[in-house]
Structure formats: structure tokens, C-alpha cells
C-alpha positions as CSV (number, residue, x, y, z in Angstrom):
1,X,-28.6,16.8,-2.2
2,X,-29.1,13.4,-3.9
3,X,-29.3,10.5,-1.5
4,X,-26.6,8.0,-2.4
5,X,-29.3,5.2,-2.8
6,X,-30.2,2.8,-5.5
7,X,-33.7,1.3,-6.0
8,X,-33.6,-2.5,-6.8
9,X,-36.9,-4.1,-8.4
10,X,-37.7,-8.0,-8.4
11,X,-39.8,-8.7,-11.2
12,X,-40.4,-12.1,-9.9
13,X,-42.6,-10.4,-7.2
14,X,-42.9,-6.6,-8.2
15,X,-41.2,-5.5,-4.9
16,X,-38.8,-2.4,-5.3
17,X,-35.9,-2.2,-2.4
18,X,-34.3,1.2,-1.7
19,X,-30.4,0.4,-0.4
20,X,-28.3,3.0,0.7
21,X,-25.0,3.0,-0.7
22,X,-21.3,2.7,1.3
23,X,-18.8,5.0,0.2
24,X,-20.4,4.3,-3.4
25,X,-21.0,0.9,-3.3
26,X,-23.7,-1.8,-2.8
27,X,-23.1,-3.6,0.4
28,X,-24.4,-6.7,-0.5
29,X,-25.9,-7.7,2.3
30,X,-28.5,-5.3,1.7
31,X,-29.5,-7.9,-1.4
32,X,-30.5,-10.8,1.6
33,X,-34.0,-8.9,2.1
34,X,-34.7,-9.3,-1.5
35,X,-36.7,-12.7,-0.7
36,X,-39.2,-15.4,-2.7
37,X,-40.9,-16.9,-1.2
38,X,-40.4,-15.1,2.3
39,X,-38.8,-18.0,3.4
40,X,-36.0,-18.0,1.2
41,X,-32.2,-17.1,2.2
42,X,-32.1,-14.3,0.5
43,X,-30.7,-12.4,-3.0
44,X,-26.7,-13.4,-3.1
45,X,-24.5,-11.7,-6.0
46,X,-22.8,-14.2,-8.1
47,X,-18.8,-13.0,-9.1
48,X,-16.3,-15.4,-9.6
49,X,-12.8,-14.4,-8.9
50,X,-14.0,-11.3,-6.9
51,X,-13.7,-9.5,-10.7
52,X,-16.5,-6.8,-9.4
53,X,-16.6,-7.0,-5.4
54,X,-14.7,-5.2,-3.0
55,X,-13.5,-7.1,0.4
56,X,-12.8,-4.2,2.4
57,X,-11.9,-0.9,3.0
58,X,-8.4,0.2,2.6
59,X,-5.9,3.4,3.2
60,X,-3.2,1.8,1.7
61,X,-2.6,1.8,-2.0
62,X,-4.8,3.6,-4.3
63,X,-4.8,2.3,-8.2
64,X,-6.7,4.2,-11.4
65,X,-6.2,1.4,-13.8
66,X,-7.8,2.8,-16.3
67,X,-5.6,6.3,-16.0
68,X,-2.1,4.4,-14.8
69,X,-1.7,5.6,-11.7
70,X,-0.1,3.4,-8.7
71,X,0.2,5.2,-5.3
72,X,1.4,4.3,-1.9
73,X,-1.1,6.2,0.6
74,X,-1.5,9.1,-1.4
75,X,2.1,8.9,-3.0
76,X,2.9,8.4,-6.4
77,X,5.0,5.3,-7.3
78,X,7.1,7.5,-9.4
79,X,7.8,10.0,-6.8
80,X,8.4,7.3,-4.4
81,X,10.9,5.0,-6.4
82,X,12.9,8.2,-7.3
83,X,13.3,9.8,-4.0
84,X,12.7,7.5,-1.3
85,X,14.3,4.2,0.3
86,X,12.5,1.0,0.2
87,X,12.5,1.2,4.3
88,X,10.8,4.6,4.1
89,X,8.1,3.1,2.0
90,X,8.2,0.0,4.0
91,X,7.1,2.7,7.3
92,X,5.0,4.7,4.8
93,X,2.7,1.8,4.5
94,X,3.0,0.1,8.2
95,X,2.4,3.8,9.7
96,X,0.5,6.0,6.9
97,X,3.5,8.3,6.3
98,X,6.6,9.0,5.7
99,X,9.1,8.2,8.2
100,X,11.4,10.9,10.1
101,X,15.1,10.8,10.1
102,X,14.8,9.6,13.9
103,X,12.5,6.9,12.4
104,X,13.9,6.0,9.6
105,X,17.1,5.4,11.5
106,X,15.5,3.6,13.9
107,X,13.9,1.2,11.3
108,X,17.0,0.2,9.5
109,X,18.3,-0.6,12.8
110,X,15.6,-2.4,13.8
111,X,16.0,-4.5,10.6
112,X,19.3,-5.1,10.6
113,X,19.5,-6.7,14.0
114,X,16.7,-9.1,13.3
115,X,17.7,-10.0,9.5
116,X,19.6,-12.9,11.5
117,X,17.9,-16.5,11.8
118,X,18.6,-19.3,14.3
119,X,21.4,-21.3,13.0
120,X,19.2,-24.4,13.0
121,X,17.2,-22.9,9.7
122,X,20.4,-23.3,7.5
123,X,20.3,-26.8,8.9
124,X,16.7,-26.8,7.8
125,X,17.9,-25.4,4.0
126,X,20.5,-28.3,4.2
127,X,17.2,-30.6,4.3
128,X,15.8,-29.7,1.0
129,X,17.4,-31.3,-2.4
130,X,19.8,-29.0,-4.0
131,X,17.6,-28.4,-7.4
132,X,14.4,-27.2,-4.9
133,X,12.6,-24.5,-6.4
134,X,13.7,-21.2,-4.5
135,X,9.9,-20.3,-3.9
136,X,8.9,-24.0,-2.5
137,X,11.9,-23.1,0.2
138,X,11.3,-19.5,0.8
139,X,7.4,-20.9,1.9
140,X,8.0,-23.6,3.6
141,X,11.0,-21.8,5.8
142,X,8.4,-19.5,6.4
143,X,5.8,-21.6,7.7
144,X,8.6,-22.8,10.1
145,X,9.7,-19.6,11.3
146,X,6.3,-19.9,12.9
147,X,7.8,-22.1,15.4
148,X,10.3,-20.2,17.0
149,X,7.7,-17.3,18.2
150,X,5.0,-18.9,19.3
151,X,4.1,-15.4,21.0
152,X,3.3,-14.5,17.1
153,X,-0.2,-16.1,17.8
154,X,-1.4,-12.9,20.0
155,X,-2.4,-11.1,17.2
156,X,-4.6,-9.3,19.1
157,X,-1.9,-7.0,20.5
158,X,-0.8,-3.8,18.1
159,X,2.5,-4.1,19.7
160,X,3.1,-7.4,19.6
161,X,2.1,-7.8,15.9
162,X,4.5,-4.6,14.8
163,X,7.9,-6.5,16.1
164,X,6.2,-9.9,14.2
165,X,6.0,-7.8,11.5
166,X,9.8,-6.2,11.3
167,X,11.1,-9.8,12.1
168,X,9.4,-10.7,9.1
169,X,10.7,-7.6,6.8
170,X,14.0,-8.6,8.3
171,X,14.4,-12.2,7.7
172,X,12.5,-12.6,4.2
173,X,15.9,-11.5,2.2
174,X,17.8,-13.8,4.3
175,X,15.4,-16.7,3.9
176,X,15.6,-15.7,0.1
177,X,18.7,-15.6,0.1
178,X,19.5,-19.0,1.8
179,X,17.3,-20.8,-0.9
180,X,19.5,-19.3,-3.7
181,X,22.8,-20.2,-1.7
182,X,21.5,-24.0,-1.8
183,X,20.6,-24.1,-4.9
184,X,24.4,-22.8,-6.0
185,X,25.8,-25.3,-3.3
186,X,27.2,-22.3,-0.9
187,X,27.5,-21.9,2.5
188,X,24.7,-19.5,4.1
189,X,26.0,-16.3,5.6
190,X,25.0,-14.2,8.6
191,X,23.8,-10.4,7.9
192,X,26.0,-7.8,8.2
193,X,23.6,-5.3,10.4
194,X,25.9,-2.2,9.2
195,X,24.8,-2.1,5.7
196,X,21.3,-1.1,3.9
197,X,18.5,-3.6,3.6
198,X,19.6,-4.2,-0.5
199,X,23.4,-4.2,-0.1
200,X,22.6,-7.0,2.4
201,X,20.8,-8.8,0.5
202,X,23.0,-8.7,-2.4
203,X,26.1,-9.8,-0.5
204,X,23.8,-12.7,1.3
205,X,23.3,-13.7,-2.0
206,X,26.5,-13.4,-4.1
207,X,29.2,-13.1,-1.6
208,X,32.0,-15.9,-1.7
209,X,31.9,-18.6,1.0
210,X,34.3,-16.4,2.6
211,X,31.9,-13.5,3.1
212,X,33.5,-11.5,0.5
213,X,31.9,-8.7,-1.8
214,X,32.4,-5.8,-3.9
215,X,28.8,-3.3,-3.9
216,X,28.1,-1.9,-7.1
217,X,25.9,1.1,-5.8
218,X,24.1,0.8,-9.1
219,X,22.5,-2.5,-8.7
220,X,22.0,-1.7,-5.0
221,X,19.9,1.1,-5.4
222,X,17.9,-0.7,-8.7
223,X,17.9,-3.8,-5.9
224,X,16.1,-1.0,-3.8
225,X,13.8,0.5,-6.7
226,X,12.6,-2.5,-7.5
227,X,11.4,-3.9,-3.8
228,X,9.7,-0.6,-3.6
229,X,7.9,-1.1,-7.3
230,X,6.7,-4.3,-5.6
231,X,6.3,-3.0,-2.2
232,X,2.3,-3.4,-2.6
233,X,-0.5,-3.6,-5.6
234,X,-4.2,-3.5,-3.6
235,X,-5.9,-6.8,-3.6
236,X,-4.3,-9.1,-5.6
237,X,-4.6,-12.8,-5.5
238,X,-1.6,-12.9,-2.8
239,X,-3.2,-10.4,-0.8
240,X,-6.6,-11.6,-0.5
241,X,-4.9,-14.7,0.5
242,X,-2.9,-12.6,3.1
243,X,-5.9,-11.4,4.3
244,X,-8.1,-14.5,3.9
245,X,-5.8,-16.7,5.9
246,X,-5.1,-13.7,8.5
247,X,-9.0,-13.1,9.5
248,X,-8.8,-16.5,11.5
249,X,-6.3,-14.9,13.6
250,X,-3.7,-17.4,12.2
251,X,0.4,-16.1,13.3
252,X,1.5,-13.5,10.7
253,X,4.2,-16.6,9.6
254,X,1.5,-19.3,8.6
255,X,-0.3,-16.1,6.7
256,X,2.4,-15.0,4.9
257,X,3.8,-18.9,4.0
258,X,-0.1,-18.7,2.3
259,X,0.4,-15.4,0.5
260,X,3.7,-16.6,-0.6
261,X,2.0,-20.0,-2.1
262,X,-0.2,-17.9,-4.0
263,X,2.5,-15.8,-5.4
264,X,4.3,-19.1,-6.6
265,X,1.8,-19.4,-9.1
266,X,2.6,-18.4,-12.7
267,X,-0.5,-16.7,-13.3
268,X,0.5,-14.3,-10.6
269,X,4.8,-14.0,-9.7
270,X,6.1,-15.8,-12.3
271,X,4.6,-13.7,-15.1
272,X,8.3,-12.5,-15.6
273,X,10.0,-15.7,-16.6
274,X,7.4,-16.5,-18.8
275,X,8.4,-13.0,-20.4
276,X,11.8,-14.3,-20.7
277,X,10.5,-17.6,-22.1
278,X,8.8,-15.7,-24.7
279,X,12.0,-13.5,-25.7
280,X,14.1,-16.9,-25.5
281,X,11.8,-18.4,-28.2
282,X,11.5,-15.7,-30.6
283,X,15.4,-15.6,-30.7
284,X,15.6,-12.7,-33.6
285,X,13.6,-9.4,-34.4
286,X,13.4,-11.0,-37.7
287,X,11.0,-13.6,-36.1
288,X,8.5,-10.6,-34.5
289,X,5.9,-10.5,-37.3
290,X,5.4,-13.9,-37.4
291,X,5.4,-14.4,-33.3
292,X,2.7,-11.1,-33.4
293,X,0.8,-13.3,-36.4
294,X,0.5,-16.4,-34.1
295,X,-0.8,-14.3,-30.8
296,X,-3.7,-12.6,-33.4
297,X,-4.8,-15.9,-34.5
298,X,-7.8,-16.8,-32.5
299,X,-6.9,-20.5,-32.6
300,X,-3.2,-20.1,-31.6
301,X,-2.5,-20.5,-27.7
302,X,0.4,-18.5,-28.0
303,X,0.3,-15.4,-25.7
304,X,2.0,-11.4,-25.4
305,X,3.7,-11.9,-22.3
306,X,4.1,-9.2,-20.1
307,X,1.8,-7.3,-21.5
308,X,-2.0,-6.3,-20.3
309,X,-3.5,-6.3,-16.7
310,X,-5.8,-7.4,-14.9
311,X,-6.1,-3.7,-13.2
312,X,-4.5,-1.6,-15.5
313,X,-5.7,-0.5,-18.8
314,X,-3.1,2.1,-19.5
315,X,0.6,1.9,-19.3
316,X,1.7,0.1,-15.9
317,X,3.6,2.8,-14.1
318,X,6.0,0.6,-12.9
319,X,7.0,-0.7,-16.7
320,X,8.0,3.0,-17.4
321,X,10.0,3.2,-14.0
322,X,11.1,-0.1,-14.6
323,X,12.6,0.1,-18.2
324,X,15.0,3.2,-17.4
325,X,15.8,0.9,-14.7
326,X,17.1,-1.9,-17.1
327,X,19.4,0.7,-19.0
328,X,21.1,1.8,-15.4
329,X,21.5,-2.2,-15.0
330,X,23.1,-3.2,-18.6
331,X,25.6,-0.3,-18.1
332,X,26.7,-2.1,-15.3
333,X,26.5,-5.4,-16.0
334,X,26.6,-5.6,-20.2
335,X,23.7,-5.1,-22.5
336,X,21.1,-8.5,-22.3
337,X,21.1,-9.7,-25.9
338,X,17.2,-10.3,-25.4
339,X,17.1,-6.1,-25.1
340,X,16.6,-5.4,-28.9
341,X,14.0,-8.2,-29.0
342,X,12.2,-6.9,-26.3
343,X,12.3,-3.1,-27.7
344,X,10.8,-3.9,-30.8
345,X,8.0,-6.6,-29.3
346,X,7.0,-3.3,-27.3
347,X,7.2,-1.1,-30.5
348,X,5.0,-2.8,-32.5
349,X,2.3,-3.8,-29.8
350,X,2.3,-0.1,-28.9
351,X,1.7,0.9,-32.8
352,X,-0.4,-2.5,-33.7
353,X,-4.9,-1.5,-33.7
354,X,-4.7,-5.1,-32.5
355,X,-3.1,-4.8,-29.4
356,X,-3.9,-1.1,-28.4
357,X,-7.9,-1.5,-29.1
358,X,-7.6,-4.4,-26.3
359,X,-5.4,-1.7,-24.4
360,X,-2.6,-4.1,-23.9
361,X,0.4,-2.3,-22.5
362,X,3.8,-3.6,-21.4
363,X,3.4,-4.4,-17.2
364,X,5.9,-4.8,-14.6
365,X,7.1,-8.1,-15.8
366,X,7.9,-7.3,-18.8
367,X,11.3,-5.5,-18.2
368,X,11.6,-6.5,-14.6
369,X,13.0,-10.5,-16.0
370,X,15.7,-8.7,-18.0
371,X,17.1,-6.6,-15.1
372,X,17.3,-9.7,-12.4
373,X,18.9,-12.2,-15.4
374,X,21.6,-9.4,-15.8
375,X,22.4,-9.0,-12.2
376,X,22.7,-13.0,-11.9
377,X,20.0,-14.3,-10.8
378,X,18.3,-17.2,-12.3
379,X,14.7,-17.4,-12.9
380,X,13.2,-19.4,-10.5
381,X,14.2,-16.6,-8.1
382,X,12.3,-14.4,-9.9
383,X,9.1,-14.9,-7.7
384,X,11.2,-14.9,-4.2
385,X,12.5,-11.7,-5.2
386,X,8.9,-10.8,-5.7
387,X,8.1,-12.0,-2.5
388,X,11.1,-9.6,-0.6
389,X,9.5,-6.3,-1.4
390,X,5.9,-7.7,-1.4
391,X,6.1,-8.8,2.6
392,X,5.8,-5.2,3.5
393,X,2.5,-4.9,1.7
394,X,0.8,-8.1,3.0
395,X,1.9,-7.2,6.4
396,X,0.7,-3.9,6.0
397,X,-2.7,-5.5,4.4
398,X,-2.6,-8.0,7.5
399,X,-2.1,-5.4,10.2
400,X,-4.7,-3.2,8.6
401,X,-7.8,-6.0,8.2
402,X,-7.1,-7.1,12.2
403,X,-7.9,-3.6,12.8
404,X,-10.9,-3.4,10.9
405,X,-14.2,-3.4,13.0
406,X,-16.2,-4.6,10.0
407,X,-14.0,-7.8,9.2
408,X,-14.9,-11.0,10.0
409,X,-13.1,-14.6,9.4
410,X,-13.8,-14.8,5.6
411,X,-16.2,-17.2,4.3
412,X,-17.8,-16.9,0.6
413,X,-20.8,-18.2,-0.5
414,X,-21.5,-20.5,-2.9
415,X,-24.4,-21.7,-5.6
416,X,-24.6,-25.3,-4.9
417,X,-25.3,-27.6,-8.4
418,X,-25.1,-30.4,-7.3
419,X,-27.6,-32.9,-6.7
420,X,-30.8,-32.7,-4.7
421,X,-31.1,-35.0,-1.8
422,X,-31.8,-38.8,-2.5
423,X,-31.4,-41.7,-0.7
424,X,-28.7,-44.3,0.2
425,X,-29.7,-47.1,-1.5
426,X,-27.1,-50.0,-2.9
């Protein structure tokens, strides 16, 4: 049998290293014994923004980017969206499977009891201006949820962590939906623990001042797809920052508030109203070949929105999933005038050398902008209702990394340039 080894050799001294791989990769570690003189630190590897280095070991979501496959421990994100519940999914990745009826019973009621907050927090949304960006709400309500569990510091306990972790699930849509309420200058109403974890959201959101609200089953179940097509993507940049923050044993509140920040930024959750940006200011089909002209020319700074991956290099599974889900919304809600724009964008990127040599494919944003403009929402909500289904993943990420043996608080190395050590002299 082949030893999973690799042999290293420094040139600079003619010493060859055998290391032993880890589950097929170099722990780099191993590089510190690569030494000159013997003094020396030690071999580091060089890899800005991680592009090449894996953080830790994970059961949670597998991703073939190259193939465009998504799955949820083993599940397919196709399967899952069509047949499942976001709550199943959000036990499916807190527990490693799917949940029973029992559990999945107990869940929801679990959630619904705790979607509640204190009444002093909509005194705290009352403190922001009314034009705050949804996002710079939904984190800074976080960070002060922290406050009222203090017991959320004993991380060290499973079960402590797990109820942490379903207040959180639980309280996220209402936080969300607080920050849109102030924003539209309406009163901020209490959860109605008898309905499912979308309809309550919706009706949080959209309900008169009065409480009242018609469901459309339609938009609650795409409500429900959609958390679960953003339940959880590996280690993105919001993730890492989950898990960053989380291995110094800070409360799951202050770790998520940091997850959440790193989701604001438009490199990362607000790739979808950029999409709409881009739809907005092509304003015709007829204007298509000229747009596609622009984002060919090397000079241009224009970009295809919504389109290409940092992961995936194939067709994001969640676009397909996504676009039938836009159809189910504008038969519901009216066809979005930016639809035929969109269409033909993806046609001719799809058909164009130009785009598929560079394997640019439409990704999750790309349709996902569309959907919540039709059902009402405005765009800077976009990244809050991002943030919803995302919590189960970066709790999931968080509960997983305290239980890993081999973590440690996280602290990257650096290649210092700056200058050598002078003197103080003025």
C-alpha cells in the first residue's frame, strides 16, 4: 500500500523531509522542521485569504465546486429544499441527522416559545434612527442580547450551549424583523408560538400594527426554501469569523454579532443587491450587448453580477433551485419587470466563450434579489434575511470547533516587512 507521505527538499541546504499526510493534506506544521540555519523558526506557508489552507476538520457541509454539488451532511441541497423543513435541516446540522417526528415537534416548539425578546429590546430598536441599515441593527441587537444570559459564557457545557443555540435560531427572525419594522415606522410585534418558523417571520414583518395577516402558503414555503438554501456553505468568510471569534470561548451572541459583521459586507451578503443594481442599470434587453461589451473590456470596471464563485466552478445548485423558486413567487406576487432582463443576461453568459472558458455561472444571488423585491422587501434586508437561515450554520460551525480536540484560539502568522530594528533617536 502506498504511504500517504510526501518528500519535501530544501535546496538551500540539500535536506529532504518525509511528512506524513492528514486525511490528504499537509499539516503544516510539519513545514517548522524545515530549518536554516538550525536556529531559525521554521518553514511557514504563505496564503493570503486562506485560498489553499484548510482550518479544520468538518462533518457538516460537503461542497464539489468544481462538479456543483452542495450537501448538508451527506444530503443533497436539492433533496433537502424539496422535501424537508428549514427546522429539520436546522436539526440535521446541530445533530448529524434528520430529525424524528418526536423531534422535529419538539424543535418547533422549542422555537416558538423562545422567538420572544425582552420588551426592553424594542425599546432598544426605538434607539436607532429610522433610516439605520437593517444589518447594522440586526448586529448590534445581537451583541446585546449577550446581556441578558450571561450564563451564555459557559461554553464549555454541551447542554448549556444547545439552549444558547435555539434561543438564537429563535430570536434572529424576530430581531430581523424588528429592524425592518423601524425602518417602516411600525410597531414591533410579539411571535405567535402556534405558527411555523417562516409564517412567523412573515407576519412579524408585514403584519398591520394591529397584528393582522393574510399567509400566502406560497411565499411561506419559498420563505422556508430559501433559509434552507442558506442554511450553511463550509468556510466562508462569515464562518471563519464564527469560528475565529468562537475559539476564545467568547458567548455564542458576541460570535455571532462578528459573523453577522462579516456578512454585512458586500463582497460577501450583499452580492444580491448589487445583482439588482446591475439589472436596474441595464434597464432594457436591448442594452445587453453593449453591458456584456463593457464587462469584456479589460479596462472597464464594470462587473457580471451574480455570476462566478469563489467555490464553485459549475452551476451553483442553489441558482437552479433558486430560479424555479422565483417563477412560484411572481405567480403570486406579479411578474418582476427586471425578469426578462435577467433571463437573457443568463442566456447569453451561458452561450458567450467569454464567460464559460472563465466558468462563470449564475450563483445564489443572482435570482435570490428578484424573489425578496417581489415579496416586499427592500434591499438593505437582503443581507438580514441572509443572516436568518445562515445562524443555524454558524452555530452549527461554532458548536462543532468547541468540540474539536485539535482547535486552539486562532492566531495566524504573519511575514513581517517592515523595518529592521533601529534606534530612537530625534
Amino acid at each position: 500500500m502506498t504511504k500517504e507521505a510526501v518528500t519535501i527538499t530544501d535546496h538551500r541546504t540539500g535536506e529532504s523531509y518525509d511528512i506524513d499526510l492528514v486525511d490528504g493534506a499537509l499539516p503544516a506544521i510539519a513545514l517548522r522542521q524545515i530549518k536554516t540555519p538550525d536556529d531559525d523558526f521554521g518553514l511557514m506557508t504563505y496564503d493570503p485569504a486562506f485560498s489553499n489552507t484548510a482550518s479544520c476538520k468538518s462533518t457538516i457541509t460537503y461542497i464539489d465546486g468544481d462538479k456543483g454539488i452542495l450537501e448538508y451532511r451527506g444530503y443533497p441541497i436539492e433533496e433537502l429544499a424539496e422535501k424537508s423543513s428549514f427546522l429539520e435541516v436546522v436539526h440535521l446540522l446541530l445533530h448529524g441527522e434528520l430529525p424524528s417526528d418526536d423531534e422535529l415537534a419538539q424543535l418547533a416548539g422549542t422555537v416558538g416559545e423562545n422567538m420572544a425578546v425582552d420588551e426592553s429590546m424594542k425599546k432598544f430598536f426605538d434607539g436607532f434612527l429610522e433610516d439605520a441599515h437593517p444589518m447594522g441593527m440586526l448586529i448590534s441587537s445581537l451583541a446585546c442580547l449577550a446581556t441578558y444570559y450571561p450564563d451564555a459564557k459557559n461554553v464549555n457545557d454541551p447542554e448549556n450551549r444547545l439552549q444558547q443555540i435555539h434561543r438564537l435560531v429563535s430570536k434572529v427572525p424576530t430581531l430581523s424583523a424588528y429592524a425592518f419594522r423601524r425602518n417602516a415606522g411600525l410597531s414591533y410585534l410579539d411571535p405567535d408560538p402556534t405558527q411555523s418558523f417562516a409564517a412567523n417571520f412573515l407576519r412579524l414583518v408585514f403584519a398591520d400594527d394591529d397584528g393582522s395577516y393574510t399567509q400566502n402558503p406560497v411565499l411561506e414555503r419559498v420563505m422556508d426554501v430559501l433559509f434552507t438554501l442558506h442554511a450553511d456553505h463550509e468556510q466562508n468568510c462569515s464562518t471563519s469569523a464564527m469560528r475565529g471569534v468562537g475559539s476564545s470561548y467568547s458567548d455564542p451572541y458576541s460570535s455571532l454579532a462578528a459573523a453577522a459583521a462579516a456578512l454585512y459586507g458586500p463582497l460577501h451578503g450583499g452580492a444580491n443587491e448589487a445583482v439588482l443594481r446591475m439589472l436596474n442599470e441595464i434597464g432594457d434587453k436591448d442594452n445587453i450587448p453593449g453591458f456584456i461589451e463593457q464587462v469584456k473590456d479589460k479596462d472597464s470596471k464594470i462587473r457580471l453580477m451574480g455570476f462566478g464563485h469563489r467555490v464553485y466552478k459549475n452551476y451553483d445548485p442553489r441558482a437552479k433551485i433558486i430560479k424555479k423558486l422565483a417563477y412560484e413567487v411572481f405567480e403570486v406576487q406579479g411578474m418582476n419587470p427586471l425578469l426578462d432582463i435577467a433571463l437573457e443576461l443568463e442566456r447569453i453568459a451561458l452561450e458567450d466563450n467569454y464567460f464559460v472558458d472563465r466558468k462563470l455561472y449564475p450563483n445564489v444571488d443572482f435570482y435570490s434579489g428578484l424573489i425578496y423585491q417581489s415579496m416586499g422587501f427592500p434591499t438593505p434586508m437582503f443581507p438580514v434575511l441572509f443572516a436568518i437561515g445562515r445562524t443555524s450554520g454558524w452555530l452549527s460551525q461554532w458548536n462543532e470547533c468547541l468540540d474539536d480536540k485539535d482547535q486552539r484560539i486562532a492566531r495566524p502568522r504573519q511575514l513581517y516587512q517592515g523595518s529592521p530594528k533601529r534606534s530612537y533617536d530625534k
